[in-house]
C-alpha positions in Angstrom: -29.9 -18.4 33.8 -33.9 -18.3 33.2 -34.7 -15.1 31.1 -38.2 -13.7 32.2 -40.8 -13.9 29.3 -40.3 -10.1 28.1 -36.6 -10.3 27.8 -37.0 -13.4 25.6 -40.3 -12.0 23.5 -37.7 -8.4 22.5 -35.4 -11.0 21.3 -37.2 -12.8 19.3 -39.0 -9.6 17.7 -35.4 -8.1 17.0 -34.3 -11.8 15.2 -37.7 -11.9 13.3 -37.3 -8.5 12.5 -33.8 -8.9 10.8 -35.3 -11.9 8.4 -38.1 -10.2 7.5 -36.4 -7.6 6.2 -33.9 -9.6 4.1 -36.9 -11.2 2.8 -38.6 -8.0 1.4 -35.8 -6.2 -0.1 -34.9 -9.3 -2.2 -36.1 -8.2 -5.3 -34.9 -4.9 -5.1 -31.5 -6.4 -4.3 -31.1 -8.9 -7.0 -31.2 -6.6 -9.9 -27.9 -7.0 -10.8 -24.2 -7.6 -9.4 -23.5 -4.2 -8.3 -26.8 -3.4 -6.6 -26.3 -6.3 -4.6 -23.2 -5.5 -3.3 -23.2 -1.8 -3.9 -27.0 -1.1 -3.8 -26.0 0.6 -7.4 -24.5 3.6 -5.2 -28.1 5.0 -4.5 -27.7 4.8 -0.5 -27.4 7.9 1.4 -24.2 8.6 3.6 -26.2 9.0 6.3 -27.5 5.5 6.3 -23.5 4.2 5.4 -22.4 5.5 7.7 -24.6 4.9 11.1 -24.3 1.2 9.3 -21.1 1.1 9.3 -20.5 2.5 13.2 -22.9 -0.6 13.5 -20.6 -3.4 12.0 -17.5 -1.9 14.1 -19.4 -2.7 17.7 -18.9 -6.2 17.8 -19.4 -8.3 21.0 -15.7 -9.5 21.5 -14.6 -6.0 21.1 -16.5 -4.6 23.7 -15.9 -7.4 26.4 -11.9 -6.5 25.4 -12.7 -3.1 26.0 -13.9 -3.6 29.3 -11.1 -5.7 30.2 -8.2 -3.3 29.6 -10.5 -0.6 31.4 -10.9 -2.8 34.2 -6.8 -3.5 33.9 -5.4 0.2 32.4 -8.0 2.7 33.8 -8.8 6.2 31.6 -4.6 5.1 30.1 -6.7 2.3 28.4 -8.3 4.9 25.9 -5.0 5.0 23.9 -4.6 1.2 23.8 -6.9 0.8 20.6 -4.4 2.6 18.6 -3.0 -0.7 18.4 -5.3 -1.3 15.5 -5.0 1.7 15.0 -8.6 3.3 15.9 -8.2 6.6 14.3 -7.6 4.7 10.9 -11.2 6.0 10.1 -10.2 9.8 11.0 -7.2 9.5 7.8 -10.2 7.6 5.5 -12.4 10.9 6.5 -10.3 13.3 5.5 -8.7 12.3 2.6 -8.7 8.5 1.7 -12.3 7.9 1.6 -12.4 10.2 -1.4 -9.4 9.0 -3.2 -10.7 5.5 -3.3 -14.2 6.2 -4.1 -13.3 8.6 -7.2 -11.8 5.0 -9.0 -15.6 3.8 -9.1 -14.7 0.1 -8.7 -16.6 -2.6 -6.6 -13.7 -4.0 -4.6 -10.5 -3.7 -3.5 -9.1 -6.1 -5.9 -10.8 -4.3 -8.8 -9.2 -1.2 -7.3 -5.8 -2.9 -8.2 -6.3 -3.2 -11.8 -7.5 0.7 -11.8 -4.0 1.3 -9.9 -1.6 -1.1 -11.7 -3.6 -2.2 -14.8 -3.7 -5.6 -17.0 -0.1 -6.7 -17.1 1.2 -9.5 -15.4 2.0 -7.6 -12.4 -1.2 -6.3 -11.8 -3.0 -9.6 -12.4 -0.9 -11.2 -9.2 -1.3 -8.2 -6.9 -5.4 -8.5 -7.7 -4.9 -12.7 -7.1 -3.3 -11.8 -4.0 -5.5 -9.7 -2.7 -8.7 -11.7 -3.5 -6.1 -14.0 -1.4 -5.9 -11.6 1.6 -9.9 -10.4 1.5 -10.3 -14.0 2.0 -8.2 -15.6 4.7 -9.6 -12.4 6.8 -12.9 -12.9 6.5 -13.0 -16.5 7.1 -10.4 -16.2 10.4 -13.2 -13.5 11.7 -15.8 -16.1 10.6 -14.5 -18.8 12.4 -13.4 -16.1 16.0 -17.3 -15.0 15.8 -18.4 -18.6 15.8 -16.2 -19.0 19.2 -17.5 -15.6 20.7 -21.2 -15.4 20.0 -22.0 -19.1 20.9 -20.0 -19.0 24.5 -22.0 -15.2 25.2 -25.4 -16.4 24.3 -25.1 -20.1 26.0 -24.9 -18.1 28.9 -27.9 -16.2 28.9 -30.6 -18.1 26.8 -31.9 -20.7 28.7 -32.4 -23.4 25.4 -30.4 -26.8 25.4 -29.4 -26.4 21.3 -26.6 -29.3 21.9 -26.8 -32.2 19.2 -25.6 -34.8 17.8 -24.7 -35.4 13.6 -22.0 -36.0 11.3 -21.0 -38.2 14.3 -20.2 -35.9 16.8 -22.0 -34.3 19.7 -22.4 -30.5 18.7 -22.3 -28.6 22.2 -24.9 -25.7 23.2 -22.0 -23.0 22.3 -21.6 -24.6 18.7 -25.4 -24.5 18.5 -26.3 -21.6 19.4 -23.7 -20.3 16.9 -24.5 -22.2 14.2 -28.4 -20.8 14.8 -27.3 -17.3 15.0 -24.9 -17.3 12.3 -27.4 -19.2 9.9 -30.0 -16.3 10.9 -28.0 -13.6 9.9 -26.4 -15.9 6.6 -30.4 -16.3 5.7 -30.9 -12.5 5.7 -27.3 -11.1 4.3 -27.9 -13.9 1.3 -31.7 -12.7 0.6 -31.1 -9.0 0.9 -27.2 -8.1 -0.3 -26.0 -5.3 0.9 -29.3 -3.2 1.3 -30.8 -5.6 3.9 -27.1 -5.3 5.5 -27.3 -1.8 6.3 -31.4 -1.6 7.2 -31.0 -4.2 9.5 -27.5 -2.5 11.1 -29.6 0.9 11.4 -32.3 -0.6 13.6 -29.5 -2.7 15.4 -27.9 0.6 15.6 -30.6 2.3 17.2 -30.8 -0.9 19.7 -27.2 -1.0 20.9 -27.7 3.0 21.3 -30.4 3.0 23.7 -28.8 -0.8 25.4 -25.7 1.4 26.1 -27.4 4.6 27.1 -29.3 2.4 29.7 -26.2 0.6 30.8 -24.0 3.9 31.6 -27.4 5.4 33.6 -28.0 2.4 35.8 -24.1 2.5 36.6 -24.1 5.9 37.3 -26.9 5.5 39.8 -25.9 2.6 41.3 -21.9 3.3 41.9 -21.1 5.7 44.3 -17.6 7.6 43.0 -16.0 7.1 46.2 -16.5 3.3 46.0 -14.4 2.9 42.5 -11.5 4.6 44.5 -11.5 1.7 46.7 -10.9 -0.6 44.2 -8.1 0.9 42.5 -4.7 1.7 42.5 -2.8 5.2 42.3 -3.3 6.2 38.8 -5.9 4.4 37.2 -7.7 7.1 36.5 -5.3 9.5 34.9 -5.2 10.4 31.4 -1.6 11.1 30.3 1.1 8.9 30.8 5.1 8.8 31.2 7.9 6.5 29.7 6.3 3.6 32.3 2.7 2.5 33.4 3.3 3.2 36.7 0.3 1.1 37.9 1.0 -1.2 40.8 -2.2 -3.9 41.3 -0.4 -5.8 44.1 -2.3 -4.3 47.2 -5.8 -5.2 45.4 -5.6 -7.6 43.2 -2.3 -9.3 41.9 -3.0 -11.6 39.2 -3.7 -8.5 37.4 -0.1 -7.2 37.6 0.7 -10.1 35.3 -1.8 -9.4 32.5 0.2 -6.2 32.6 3.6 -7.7 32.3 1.6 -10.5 29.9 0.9 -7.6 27.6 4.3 -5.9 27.5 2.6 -2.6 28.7 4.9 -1.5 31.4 7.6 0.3 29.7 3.9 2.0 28.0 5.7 5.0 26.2 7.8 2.8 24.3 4.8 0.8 23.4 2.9 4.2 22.5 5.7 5.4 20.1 5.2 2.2 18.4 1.9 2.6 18.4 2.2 5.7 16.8 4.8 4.5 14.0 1.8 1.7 13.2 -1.5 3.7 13.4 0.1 6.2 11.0 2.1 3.5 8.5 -1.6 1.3 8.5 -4.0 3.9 8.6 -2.1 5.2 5.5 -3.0 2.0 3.6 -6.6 2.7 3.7 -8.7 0.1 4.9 -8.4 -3.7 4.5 -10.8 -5.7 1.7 -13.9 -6.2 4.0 -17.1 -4.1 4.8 -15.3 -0.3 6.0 -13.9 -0.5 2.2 -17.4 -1.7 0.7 -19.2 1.2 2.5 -16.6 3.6 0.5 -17.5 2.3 -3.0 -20.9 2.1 -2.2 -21.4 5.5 -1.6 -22.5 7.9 -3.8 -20.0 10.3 -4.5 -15.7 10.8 -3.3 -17.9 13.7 -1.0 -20.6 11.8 0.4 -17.4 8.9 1.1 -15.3 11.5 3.5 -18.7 12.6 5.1 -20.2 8.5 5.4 -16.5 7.7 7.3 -16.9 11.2 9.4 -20.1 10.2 10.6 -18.5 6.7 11.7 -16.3 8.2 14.0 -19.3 10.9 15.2 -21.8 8.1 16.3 -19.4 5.1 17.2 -17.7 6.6 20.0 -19.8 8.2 22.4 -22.7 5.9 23.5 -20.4 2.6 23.2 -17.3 4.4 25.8 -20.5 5.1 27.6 -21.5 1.7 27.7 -18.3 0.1 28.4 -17.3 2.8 31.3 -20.9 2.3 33.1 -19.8 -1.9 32.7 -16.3 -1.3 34.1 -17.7 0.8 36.9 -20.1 -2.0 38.3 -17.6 -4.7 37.7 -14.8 -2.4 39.8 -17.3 -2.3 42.9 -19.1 -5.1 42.7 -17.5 -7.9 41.6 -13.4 -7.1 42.3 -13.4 -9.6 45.7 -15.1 -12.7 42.4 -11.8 -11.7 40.3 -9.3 -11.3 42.9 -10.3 -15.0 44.0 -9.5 -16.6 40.5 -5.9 -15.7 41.7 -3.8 -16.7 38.3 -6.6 -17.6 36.5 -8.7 -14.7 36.5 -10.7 -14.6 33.5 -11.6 -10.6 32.1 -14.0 -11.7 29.9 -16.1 -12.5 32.2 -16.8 -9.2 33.3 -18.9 -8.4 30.6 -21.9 -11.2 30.6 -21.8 -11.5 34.9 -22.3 -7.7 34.9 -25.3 -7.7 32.9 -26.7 -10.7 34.2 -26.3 -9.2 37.6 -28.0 -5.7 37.2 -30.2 -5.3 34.4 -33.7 -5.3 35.1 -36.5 -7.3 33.5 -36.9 -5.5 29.9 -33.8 -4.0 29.7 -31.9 -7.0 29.8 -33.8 -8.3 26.7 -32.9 -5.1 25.3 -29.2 -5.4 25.8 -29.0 -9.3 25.0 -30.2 -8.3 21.5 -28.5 -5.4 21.1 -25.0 -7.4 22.0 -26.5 -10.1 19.6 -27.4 -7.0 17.2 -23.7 -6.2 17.3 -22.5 -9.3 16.4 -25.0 -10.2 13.9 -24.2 -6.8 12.2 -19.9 -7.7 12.1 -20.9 -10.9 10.7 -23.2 -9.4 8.5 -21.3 -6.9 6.9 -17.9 -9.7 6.8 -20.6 -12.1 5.0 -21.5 -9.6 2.2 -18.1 -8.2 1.5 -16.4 -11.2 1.1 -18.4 -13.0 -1.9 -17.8 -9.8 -4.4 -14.3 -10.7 -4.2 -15.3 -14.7 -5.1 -18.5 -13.5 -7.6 -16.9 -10.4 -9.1 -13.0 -10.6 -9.1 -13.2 -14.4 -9.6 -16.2 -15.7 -11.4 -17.2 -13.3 -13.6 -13.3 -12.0 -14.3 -11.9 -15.7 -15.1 -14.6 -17.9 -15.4 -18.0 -16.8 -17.0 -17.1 -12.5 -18.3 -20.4 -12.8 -19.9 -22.8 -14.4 -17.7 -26.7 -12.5 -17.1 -27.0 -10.8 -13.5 -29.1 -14.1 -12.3 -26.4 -16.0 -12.6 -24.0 -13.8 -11.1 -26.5 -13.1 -7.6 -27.1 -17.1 -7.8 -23.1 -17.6 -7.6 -23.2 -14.6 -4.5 -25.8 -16.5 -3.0 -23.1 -19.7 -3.6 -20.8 -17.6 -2.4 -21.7 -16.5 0.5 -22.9 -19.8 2.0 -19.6 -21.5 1.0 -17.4 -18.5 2.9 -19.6 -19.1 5.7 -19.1 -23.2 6.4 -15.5 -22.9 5.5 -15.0 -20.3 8.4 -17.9 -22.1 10.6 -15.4 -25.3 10.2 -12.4 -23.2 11.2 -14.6 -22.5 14.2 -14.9 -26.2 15.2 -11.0 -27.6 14.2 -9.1 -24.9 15.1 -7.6 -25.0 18.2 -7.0 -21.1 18.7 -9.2 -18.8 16.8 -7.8 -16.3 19.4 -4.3 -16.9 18.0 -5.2 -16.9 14.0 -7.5 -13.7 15.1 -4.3 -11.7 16.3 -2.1 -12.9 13.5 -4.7 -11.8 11.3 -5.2 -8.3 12.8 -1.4 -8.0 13.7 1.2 -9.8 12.0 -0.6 -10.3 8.9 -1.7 -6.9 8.4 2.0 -5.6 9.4 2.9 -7.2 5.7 0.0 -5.3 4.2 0.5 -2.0 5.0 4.0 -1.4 3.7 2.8 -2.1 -0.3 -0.7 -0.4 0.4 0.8 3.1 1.3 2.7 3.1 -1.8 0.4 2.1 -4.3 -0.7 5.9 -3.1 2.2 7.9 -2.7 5.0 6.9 -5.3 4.2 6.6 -9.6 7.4 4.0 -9.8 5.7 1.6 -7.2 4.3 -1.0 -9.8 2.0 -3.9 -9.8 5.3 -6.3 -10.0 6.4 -4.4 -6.6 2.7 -4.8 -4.6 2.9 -8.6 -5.3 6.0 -8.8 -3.8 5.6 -6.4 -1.4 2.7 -8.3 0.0 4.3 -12.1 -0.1 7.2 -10.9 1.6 4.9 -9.5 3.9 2.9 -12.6 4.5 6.0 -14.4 4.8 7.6 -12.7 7.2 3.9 -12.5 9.5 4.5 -16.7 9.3 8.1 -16.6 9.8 8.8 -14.1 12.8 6.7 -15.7 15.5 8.6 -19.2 15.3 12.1 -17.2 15.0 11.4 -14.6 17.3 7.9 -15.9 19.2 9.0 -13.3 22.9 8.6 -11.0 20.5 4.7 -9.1 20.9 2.9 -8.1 18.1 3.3 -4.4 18.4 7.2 -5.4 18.2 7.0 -7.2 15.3 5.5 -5.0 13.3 8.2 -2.7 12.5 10.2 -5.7 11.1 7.3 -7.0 9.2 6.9 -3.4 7.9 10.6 -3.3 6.6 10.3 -6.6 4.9 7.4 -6.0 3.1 8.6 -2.2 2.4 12.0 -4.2 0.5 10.0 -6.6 -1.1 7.9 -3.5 -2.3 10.9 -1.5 -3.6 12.9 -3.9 -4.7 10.3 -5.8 -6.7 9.9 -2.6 -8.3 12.9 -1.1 -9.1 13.9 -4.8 -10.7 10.7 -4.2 -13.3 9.7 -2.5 -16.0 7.0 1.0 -14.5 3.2 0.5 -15.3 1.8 1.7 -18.6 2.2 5.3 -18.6 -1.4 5.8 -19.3 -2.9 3.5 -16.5 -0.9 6.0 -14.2 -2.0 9.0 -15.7 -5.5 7.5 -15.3 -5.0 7.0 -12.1 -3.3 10.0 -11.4 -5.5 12.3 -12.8 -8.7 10.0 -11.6 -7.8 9.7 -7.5 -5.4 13.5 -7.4 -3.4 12.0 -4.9 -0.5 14.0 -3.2 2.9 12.7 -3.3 6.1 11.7 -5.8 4.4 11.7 -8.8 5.9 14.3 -10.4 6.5 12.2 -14.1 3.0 11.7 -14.2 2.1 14.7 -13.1 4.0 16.0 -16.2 2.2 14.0 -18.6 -0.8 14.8 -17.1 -0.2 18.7 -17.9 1.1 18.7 -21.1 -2.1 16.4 -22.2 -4.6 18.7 -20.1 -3.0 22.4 -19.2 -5.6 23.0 -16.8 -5.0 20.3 -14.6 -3.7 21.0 -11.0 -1.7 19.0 -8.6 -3.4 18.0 -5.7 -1.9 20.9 -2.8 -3.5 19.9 0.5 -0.8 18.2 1.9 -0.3 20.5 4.9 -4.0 21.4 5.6 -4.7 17.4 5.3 -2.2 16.5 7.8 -3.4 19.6 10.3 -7.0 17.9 9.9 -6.0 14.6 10.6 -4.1 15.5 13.6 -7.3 17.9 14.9 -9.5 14.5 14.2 -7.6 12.2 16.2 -8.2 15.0 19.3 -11.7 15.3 18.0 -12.3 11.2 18.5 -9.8 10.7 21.6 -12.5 13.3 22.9 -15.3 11.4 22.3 -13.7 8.3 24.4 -13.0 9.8 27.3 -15.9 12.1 28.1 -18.2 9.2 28.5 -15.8 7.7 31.0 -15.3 10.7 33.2 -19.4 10.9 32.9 -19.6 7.7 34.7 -16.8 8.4 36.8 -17.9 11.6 38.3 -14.4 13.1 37.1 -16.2 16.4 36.1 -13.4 19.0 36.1 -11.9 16.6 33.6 -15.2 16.1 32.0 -15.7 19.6 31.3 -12.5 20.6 29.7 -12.3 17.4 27.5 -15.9 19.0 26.3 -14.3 22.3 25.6 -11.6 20.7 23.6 -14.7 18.5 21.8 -16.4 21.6 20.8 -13.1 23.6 19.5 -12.0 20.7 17.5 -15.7 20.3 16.1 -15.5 23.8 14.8 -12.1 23.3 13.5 -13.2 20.6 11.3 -16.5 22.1 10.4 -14.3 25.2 9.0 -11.4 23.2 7.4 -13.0 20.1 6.8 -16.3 20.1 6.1 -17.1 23.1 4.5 -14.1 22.1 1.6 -15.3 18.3 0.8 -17.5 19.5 -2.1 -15.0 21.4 -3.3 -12.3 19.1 -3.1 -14.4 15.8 -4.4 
């Protein structure tokens, strides 16, 4: 494809823009170890959280999200609570602050303010250094696939070589130069040109999508999508089976269906359900979303930075991805139906914007779909080396090093966490596959040990260890005992292994110093069985009060998830022309927005 001299000029103002400002925040950045990966907790929520909404919209998760769209219709909106999506509604309520009032840099520094010094505690902070690590070099290595295939595509430069004697192919250069822009500005600027460049990459995917859902609104005609679907694609709610028959229009999709396990959907939706509340629970994983906690400035400004993430993600990306599934559905059904069994989804994504973007706009949206990889990759790329720098380095090695060295060894870092997953991306044969055992299997064994390091004072740093090996083990295990099994299946057994390793690893040691858990009691004022604690607590401090939200937590997080399910679907029956169902999803948007403001908002002050 030849890209007209404007498209190519916006994206190569948006990639020169992105260095230049790594290059001028440098100094401000390299202060010290904590304002390069914290920015010393002077950034506004605001500004965390609009970069944070940035780092979530990531190319391969928007051409998925078209896909199951195309495949599931409006049902597709409960499909990401296989991650689970509303994760970030559980972080805004409540979480967010807990983990920000401990004041640590990372998650593994979090586990010594949990579990303490002992011997316990040092293994479950090895082992999550451990986990941090093997995530954000599998993401590493996916992006590498993703972003070098996408932009081969539409940039019309031959960047195929030969070194290190091989022949590197346009996709592998085009990667390697995109991934080495972003590396050059992440490196330069830590965290704070991380989050300037995501707010102007935000603002470019914002205005690519808003264009994206107009021109499919103008150029699909309702009546037209009707033809190219089956009975049911476009209702919401759902019963014990899918209930969608492709065989009349298209066939080969009737086996991604039965390829995904999706028929019998509401036994797939309870576990869904069982997992979105079990790992949304744990809090989030060791990568960016937890950095943009502990780099806030306060436990408030935490719940209000992961509010906002929900508030500005949704909208304008659902709007995107509906106005993409809606020109795909008319005008490009008869390309896909004659794939027959090999019918490729992800293709739906680059053909559609090749195929009806004008000249401008398509520049726009190539770099805002560039934008949202480069800020994933970004934010991966600066998490990841304060686990190596702080946790590592300056814990084992050098405890006494100046702030130079310790940003010279982030720079090392950084670069070194890059070419290892960069050489994933070349000699791996499935990144796809490591991707999904990294998101499913592997975080199945996390979640069991990271719920109660929150809910129960007996759970110990002896029990997280083996709580999360026994999780890890059984993620590697299951697929070669069990490999019919999918990964929503597997996750309840995963769960219950790691949840016995977790108990029982505890229950066979000694508790945790009694004042590291008063610490951390009295620090985080979590709710839950810590009643022995909570007793010491007391009788050192009288006036301390046991955290009593419970109930008006729980009613919040279950008004949130309505809240955010909201803001999926209303784009989608925008685009679709489904306005009595636009209209009283908007009422239900505006009554749950109230609710919150009343029993949310107005208390996080209060509360921090």
């Amino acid at each position: 494809m030849v890209l007209h001299w404007i498209d190519l000029s916006i994206i190569a103002l948006y990639v020169v823009g992105t260095i230049l400002i790594g290059f001028i925040i440098s100094k401000r950045a390299s202060k010290n170890i904590k304002s390069y990966f914290l920015a010393e907790n002077t950034l506004n929520w605001f500004y965390l959280g609009v970069s944070n909404a940035s780092g979530m919209f990531d190319i391969t998760g928007t051409m998925w999200t078209v896909s199951i769209l195309f495949i599931y219709g409006i049902k597709s909106a409960w499909i990401p609570w296989l991650w689970p999506v509303w994760n970030q509604i559980i972080v805004m309520v409540f979480l967010g602050a807990w983990m920000r009032r401990s004041g640590v840099m990372t998650g593994a520094e979090w586990i010594n303010f949990r579990f303490g010094h002992a011997r316990g505690a040092e293994l479950s902070h090895l082992i999550v250094v451990a986990f941090a690590l093997i995530t954000v070099i599998g993401f590493i290595a996916y992006g590498f696939e993703g972003v070098g295939k996408f932009a081969a595509i539409f940039l019309p430069f031959d960047l195929s070589f030969h070194a290190l004697g091989r022949t590197f192919s346009n996709d592998e250069g085009y990667a390697l130069a995109i991934m080495a822009i972003t590396t050059v500005y992440v490196i330069k600027g830590g965290i704070y040109s991380v989050v300037l460049t995501e707010l102007m990459q935000f603002v470019l995917m914002t205005i690519a999508c808003l264009t994206v859902g107009v021109i499919a609104m103008m150029k699909v005609n309702p009546a037209l999508i009707d033809q190219h679907i089956p009975a049911g694609w476009k209702d919401f709610w759902f019963g014990w089976n899918l209930n969608l028959d492709w065989s009349a229009i298209m066939p080969a999709v009737n086996e991604r269906i039965a390829a995904d396990g999706f028929h019998a959907f509401g036994w797939v939706m309870t576990l869904m359900i069982f997992k979105g509340v079990w790992a949304s629970m744990a809090g989030p994983v060791p990568s960016y979303d937890m950095q943009r906690i502990l780099a806030t400035k306060s436990p408030a400004e935490a719940s209000k930075m992961s509010g906002l993430t929900v508030a500005v993600l949704m909208a304008p990306r659902y709007f995107a991805i509906a106005g993409l599934t809606a020109l795909a559905l008319v005008y490009f059904s008869k390309d896909m139906a004659a794939m027959g069994k090999n019918i490729d989804f992800e293709l739906l994504l680059p053909q559609t914007i090749k195929n009806f973007l004008p000249v401008g706009w398509l520049g726009l949206m190539l770099a805002g779909l560039i934008a949202a990889f480069m800020s994933t990759y970004a934010a991966f790329v600066n998490a990841a080396p304060a686990y190596l720098v702080n946790d590592l380095y300056k814990k084992y090695i050098n405890p006494n090093g100046t702030s130079k060295q310790y940003i010279n060894m982030s720079y090392l870092a950084s670069i070194s966490i890059v070419i290892v997953g960069i050489a994933f991306g070349f000699f791996v044969d499935s990144i796809d596959g490591i991707t999904k055992w990294i998101v499913a299997s592997l975080y199945g064994g996390y979640t069991a040990p990271n719920v109660l390091k929150w809910l129960w004072w007996r759970f110990n740093g002896y029990g997280y260890f083996w709580g999360m090996l026994a999780g890890l083990v059984a993620s590697l295990v299951l697929p070669k005992l069990a490999p019919e099994l999918s990964s929503i299946n597997s996750f309840p057994i995963i769960f219950s292994v790691a949840l016995a390793g977790s108990v029982i690893g505890s229950l066979f040691t000694n508790p945790d110093d009694p004042e590291v858990l008063k610490n951390f009691y009295k620090k985080t004022r979590p709710w839950g069985f810590w009643k022995p604690i909570h007793d010491m607590v007391v009788a050192d401090d009288p006036s301390f009060q046991a955290n009593g939200n419970f109930k008006r937590d729980a009613f919040n997080v279950i008004i949130g998830i309505t809240w955010q399910m909201t803001q999926v679907i209303l784009p989608m029956y925008m685009v679709f022309a489904m306005w009595r169902e636009f209209f009283i999803t908007l009422f239900f948007l505006v009554v749950t927005t109230v609710i919150l403001k009343l029993n949310w908002w107005d208390r996080i002050e209060r509360d921090a």
